[in-house]
C-alpha positions in Angstrom: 131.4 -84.6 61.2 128.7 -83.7 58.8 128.2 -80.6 57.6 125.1 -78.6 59.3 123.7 -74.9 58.9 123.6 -73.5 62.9 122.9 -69.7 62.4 120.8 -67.9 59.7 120.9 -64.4 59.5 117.9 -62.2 57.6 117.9 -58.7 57.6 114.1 -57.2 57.4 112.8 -54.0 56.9 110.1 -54.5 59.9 111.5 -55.9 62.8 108.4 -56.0 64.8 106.3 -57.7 61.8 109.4 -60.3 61.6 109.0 -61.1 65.0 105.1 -61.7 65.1 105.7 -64.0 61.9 108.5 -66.4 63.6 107.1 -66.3 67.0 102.9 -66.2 66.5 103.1 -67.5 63.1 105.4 -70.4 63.4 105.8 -70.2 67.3 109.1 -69.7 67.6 110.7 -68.8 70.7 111.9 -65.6 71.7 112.9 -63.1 74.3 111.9 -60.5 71.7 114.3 -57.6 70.0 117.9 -56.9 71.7 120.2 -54.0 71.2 117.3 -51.2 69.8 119.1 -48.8 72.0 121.7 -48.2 69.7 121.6 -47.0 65.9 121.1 -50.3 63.5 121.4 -52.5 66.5 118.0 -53.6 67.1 117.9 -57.4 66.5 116.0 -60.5 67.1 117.0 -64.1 67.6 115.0 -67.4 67.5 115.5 -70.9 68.8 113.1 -73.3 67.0 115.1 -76.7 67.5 115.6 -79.3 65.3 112.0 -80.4 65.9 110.0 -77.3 64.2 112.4 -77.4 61.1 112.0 -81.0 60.2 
C-alpha cells in the first residue's frame, strides 16, 4: 500500500473568510461550517477529490 495524506487539518483565525477561499476561490465543495453552536466547535470540511489537487 502506498503511503497517502487523506485528512489535512488548518486552524484559521476567520472561518467564514476560510470558507469563501476553498469553496469560491478554488471551488471546493462544502456544506458550509458545522458545530458553531458550541464554544471552539465551529468547523468546516472540504472534499476537493483527487482531481482539483493534481
Amino acid at each position: 500500500m502506498q503511503p497517502r495524506i487523506t485528512v489535512i487539518t488548518l486552524g484559521v483565525d476567520d472561518l467564514e473568510r476560510a470558507i469563501a477561499f476553498y469553496r469560491d476561490g478554488l471551488g471546493w465543495p462544502t456544506q458550509g461550517i458545522i458545530g458553531a453552536e458550541f464554544e471552539n466547535g465551529a468547523v468546516a470540511f472540504f472534499n476537493p477529490g483527487l482531481a482539483a489537487l493534481g
